[in-house]
C-alpha positions in Angstrom: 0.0 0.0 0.0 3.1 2.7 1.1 4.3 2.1 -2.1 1.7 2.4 -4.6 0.8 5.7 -2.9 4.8 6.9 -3.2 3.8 5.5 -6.9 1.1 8.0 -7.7 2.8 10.7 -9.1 4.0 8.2 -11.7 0.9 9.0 -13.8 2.1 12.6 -14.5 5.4 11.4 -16.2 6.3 13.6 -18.8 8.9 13.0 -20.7 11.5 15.4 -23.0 15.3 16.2 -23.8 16.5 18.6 -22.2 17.8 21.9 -23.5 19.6 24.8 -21.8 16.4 25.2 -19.7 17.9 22.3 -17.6 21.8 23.8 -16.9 22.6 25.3 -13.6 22.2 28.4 -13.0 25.6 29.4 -12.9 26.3 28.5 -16.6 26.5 30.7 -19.6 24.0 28.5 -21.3 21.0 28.9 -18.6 22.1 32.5 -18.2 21.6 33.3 -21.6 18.6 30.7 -22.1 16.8 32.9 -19.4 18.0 36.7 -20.5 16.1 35.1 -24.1 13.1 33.8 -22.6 12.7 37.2 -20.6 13.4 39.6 -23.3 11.6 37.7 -26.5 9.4 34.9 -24.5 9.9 31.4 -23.3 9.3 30.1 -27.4 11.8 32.2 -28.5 14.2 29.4 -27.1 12.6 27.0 -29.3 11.7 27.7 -32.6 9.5 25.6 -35.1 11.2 25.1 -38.5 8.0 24.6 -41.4 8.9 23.4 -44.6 6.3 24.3 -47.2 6.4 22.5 -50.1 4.5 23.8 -53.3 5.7 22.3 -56.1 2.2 20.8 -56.7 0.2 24.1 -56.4 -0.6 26.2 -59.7 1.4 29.8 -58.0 3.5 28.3 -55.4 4.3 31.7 -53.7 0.3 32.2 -53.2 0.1 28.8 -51.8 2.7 29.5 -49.3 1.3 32.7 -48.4 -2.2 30.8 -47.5 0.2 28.2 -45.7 1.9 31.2 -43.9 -1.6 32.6 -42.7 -2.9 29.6 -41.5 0.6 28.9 -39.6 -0.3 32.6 -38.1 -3.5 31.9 -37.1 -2.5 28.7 -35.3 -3.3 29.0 -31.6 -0.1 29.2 -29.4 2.0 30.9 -32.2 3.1 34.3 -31.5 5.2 35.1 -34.9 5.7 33.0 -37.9 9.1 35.0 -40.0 8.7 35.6 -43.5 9.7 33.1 -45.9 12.5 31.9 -47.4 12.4 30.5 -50.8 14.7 28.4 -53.0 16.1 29.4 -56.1 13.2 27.0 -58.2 10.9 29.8 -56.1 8.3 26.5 -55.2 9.7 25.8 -51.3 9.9 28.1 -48.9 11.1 27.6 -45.0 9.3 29.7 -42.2 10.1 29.8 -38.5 7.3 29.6 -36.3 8.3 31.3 -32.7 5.7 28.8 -29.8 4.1 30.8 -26.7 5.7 28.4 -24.4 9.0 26.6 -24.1 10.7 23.6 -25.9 10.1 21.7 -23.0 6.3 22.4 -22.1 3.5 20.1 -23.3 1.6 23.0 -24.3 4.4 23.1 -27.4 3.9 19.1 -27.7 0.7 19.9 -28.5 1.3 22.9 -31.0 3.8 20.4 -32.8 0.7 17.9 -33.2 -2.1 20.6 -34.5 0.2 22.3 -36.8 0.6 18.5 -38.5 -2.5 18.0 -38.2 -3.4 21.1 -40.4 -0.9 20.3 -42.5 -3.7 18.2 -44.4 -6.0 21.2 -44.7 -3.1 23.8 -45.9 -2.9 21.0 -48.4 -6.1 20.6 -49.8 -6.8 24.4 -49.7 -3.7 25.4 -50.9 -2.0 22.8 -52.6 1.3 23.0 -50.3 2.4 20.7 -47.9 3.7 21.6 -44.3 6.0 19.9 -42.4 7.7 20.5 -39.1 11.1 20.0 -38.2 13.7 22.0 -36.3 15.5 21.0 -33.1 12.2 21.3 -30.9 10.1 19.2 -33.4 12.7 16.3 -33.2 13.4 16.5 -29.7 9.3 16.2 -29.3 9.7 13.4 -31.7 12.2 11.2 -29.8 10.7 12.0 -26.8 7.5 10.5 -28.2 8.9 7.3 -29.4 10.7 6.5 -26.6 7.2 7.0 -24.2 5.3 4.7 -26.9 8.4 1.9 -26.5 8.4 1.7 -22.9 5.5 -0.8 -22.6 6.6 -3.0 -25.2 10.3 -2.7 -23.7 9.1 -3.1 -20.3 6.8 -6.7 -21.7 9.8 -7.8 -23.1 11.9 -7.5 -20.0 9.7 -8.5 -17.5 8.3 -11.6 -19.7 11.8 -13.2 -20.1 12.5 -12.8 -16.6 9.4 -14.4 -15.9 10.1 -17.4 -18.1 13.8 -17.9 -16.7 12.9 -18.0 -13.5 10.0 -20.7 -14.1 12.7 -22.5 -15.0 15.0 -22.2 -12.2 12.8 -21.8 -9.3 10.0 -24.8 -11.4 7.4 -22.3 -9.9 4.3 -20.2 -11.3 3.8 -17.6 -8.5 7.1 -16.8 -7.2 8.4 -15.5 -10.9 4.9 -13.7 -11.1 5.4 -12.3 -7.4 9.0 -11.0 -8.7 8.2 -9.4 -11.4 5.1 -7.7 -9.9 7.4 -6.5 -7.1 9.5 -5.0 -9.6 7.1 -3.4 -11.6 5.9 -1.5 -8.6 9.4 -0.9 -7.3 10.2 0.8 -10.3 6.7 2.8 -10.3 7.5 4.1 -7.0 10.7 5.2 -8.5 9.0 6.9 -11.1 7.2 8.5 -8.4 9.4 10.1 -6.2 11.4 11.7 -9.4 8.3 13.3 -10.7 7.2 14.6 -7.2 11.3 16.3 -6.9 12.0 17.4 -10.4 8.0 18.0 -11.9 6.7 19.4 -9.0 9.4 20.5 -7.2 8.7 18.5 -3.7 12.1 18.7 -1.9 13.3 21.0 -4.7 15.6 23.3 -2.5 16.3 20.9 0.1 17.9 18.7 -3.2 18.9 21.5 -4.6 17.2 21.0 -7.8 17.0 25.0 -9.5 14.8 24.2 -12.2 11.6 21.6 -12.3 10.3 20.1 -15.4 10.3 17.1 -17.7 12.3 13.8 -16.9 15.0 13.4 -19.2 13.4 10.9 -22.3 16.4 8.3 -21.9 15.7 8.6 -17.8 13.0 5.3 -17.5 14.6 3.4 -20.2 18.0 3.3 -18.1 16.8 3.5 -14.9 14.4 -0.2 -15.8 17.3 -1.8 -17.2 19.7 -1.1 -14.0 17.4 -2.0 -11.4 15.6 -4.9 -13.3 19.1 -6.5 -13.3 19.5 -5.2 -9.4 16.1 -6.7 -8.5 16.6 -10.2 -10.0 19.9 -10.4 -8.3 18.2 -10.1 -5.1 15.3 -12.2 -5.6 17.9 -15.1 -7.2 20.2 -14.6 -3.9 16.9 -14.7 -1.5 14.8 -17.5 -3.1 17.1 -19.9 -4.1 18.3 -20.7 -1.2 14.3 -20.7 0.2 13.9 -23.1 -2.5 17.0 -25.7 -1.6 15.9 -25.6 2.2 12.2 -26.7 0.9 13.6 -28.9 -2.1 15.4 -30.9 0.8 12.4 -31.5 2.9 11.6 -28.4 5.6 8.0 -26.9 6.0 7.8 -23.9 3.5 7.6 -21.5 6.7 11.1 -23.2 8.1 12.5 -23.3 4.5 11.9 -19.1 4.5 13.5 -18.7 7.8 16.0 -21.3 6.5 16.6 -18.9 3.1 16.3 -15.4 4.7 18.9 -16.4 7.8 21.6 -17.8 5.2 21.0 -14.4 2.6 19.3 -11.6 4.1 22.7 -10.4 4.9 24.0 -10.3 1.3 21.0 -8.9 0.2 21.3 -6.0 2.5 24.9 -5.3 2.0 24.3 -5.4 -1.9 21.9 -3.2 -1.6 23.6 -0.6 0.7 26.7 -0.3 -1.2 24.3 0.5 -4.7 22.2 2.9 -2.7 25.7 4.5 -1.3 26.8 4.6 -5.1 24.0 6.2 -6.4 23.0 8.5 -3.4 26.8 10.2 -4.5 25.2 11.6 -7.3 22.5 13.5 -5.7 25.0 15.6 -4.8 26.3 16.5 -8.4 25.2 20.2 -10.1 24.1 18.8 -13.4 20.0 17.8 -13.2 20.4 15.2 -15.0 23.1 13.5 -13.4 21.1 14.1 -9.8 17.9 13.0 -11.5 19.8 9.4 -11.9 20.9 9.2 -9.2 17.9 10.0 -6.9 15.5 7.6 -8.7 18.3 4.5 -8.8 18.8 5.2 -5.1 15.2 5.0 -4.4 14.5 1.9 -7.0 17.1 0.3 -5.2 15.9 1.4 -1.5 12.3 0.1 -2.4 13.2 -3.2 -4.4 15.6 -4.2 -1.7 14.1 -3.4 1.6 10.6 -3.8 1.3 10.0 -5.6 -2.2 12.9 -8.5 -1.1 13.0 -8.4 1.9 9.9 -7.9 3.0 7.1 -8.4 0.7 8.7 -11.6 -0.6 8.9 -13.7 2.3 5.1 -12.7 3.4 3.8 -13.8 0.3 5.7 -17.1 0.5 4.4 -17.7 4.1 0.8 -16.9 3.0 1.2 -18.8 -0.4 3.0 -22.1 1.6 3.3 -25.0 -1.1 1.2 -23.7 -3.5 4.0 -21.0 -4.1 5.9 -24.1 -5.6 3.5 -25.1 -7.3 4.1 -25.7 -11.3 1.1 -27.1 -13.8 2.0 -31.3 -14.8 2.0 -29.8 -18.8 4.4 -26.9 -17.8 6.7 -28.9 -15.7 7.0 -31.4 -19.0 7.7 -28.4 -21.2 9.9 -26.5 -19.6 13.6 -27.9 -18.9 14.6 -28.8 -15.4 18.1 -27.1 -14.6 18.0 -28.7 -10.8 19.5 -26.2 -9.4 19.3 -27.6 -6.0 20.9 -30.6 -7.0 17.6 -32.7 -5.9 18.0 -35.6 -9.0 21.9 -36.0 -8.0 20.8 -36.7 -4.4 17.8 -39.5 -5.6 20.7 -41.1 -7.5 23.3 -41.5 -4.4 20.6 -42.8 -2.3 19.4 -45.1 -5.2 22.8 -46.7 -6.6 24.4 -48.3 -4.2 27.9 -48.1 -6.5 28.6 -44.7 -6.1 30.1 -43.0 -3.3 27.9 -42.9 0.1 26.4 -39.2 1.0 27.9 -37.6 3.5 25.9 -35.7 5.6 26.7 -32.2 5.8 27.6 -30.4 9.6 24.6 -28.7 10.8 25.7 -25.1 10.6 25.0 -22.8 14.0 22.2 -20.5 13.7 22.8 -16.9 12.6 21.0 -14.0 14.0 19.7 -11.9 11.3 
């Protein structure tokens, strides 16, 4: 419950690269970004380049004129510049000066209704329109990157499921993992978006300027703490697993597991946090924007994901967490990890070396 309410925010993601907007305030750049933005308004910092092309219209400089006016007329641009023509005289190139800056979703959507005139200019006018310029791309990425990150994130998350069917021959614990980290990661999501979108903990971070999360920001941060997070669920549940494989009570077996690995979990985990917490301290946004929300993934995942949602869900779930459909089990190959099928065969054939059995080890205090 904490953590899908840390997790809210996460449905106000917004996503962009960032531009000079997102310097300290001690550089040149950010200096001059905001002496621009001031003096000529916050567009003025992100201009919209239109290509009109009308070689297809019957007077090509009337065309662009009617293209020009429309472009005028748009709402949410404050100048359009005259245009510029090639030497054939049937393409011209205007710039088209946003109310609002690179960054702001107000221009996403001005980049989106100018293309979407772009088919009326054309049937009226018999010129195309086409937006490009720094802005326009930047808008562009930014918008393929959001559109890939459910398909990346299925991708991810469905392999891990699959490999670790195989190793732990279980249903619900690789579905319990993966849900774990899913909301990990959400919570993540959520504690950047509270600090740099809405400025919670701004000064106190010393973040200067809120706004969109860096487009390349989720894609990272779910690759370093999916590999983080299925470390710790491997070091935790595997030996969980062995202790119940060998013959204890599935609530014995999860003291068994957390007693032998809680402590490597833990240290893991502090020495990443202590890693990534170093950043927060950096200048750059960016750089303290990574670092924040891979210290927190990691805080969450570890601590109460790992360590503490995972072994309550195996105590409520007893055998049936094992539990693996007879078609499945016959489908999928069996790694025996635990070394269950080498122990059946000791016992079975007399021939081959007597087991020993191992020292009982002293109990550690966790």
């Amino acid at each position: 419950m904490g953590l899908g309410v840390v997790a809210v925010p996460a449905m106000d993601l917004q996503l962009s690269l960032p531009g000079d907007e997102a310097q300290p305030t001690s550089t040149t750049q950010r200096r001059a970004y905001d002496a621009l933005a001031d003096g000529f308004g916050p567009g003025f910092n992100g201009p919209l380049t239109v290509a009109i092309d009308a070689k297809k219209a019957d007077d090509p400089k009337a065309a662009v004129a009617q293209a020009t006016k429309t472009l005028k007329a748009t709402d949410g641009v404050v100048d359009v510049s005259p245009a510029m023509f090639n030497k054939a005289g049937d393409t011209a190139m205007v710039s088209a000066v946003p109310s609002t800056g690179p960054s702001a979703t107000a221009t996403k959507n001005l980049v989106t209704t100018i293309r979407d005139e772009a088919d009326k200019v054309e049937a009226d006018a018999g010129a195309s329109m086409l937006v490009t310029g720094q802005t326009a791309m930047n808008i562009d990425v930014s918008n393929k990157v959001t559109a890939a990150l459910i398909p990346y994130l299925a991708v991810v998350v469905g392999l891990a499921v699959l490999l670790l069917m195989i190793v732990f021959r279980s249903v619900l614990v690789p579905l319990k993992a993966a849900l774990g980290f899913l909301l990990s990661v959400a919570a993540a999501f959520g504690v950047i978006v509270a600090v740099f979108q809405w400025g919670w903990l701004a000064d106190l971070l010393g973040v200067t300027q809120t706004g969109p999360v860096m487009s390349m920001m989720p894609i990272f941060l779910i690759g370093v703490v999916f590999g983080l997070a299925m470390d710790y669920e491997v070091f935790l549940v595997t030996r969980i697993r062995e202790a119940y494989v060998h013959g204890e009570r599935p609530s014995q077996a999860i003291v068994t597991g957390f007693r032998h690995s809680a402590r490597v979990v833990v240290a893991a985990a502090v020495i990443m946090i202590a890693v990534f917490a170093g950043f927060v301290g950096m200048t750059d946004s960016m750089i303290k924007m990574m670092g924040l929300g891979l210290a927190a993934a990691v805080f969450f995942d570890a601590f109460i994901v790992r360590m503490t949602i995972v072994p309550a869900a195996l105590a409520l779930l007893g055998r049936t967490a094992w539990w693996l459909p007879r078609g499945l089990s016959k489908v999928l190959p069996d790694v025996d990890v635990e070394g269950e099928k080498l122990t059946r065969r000791l016992k079975a054939d007399p021939a081959l070396p007597a087991q020993t059995t191992p020292r009982e080890e002293e109990p550690v205090d966790v």
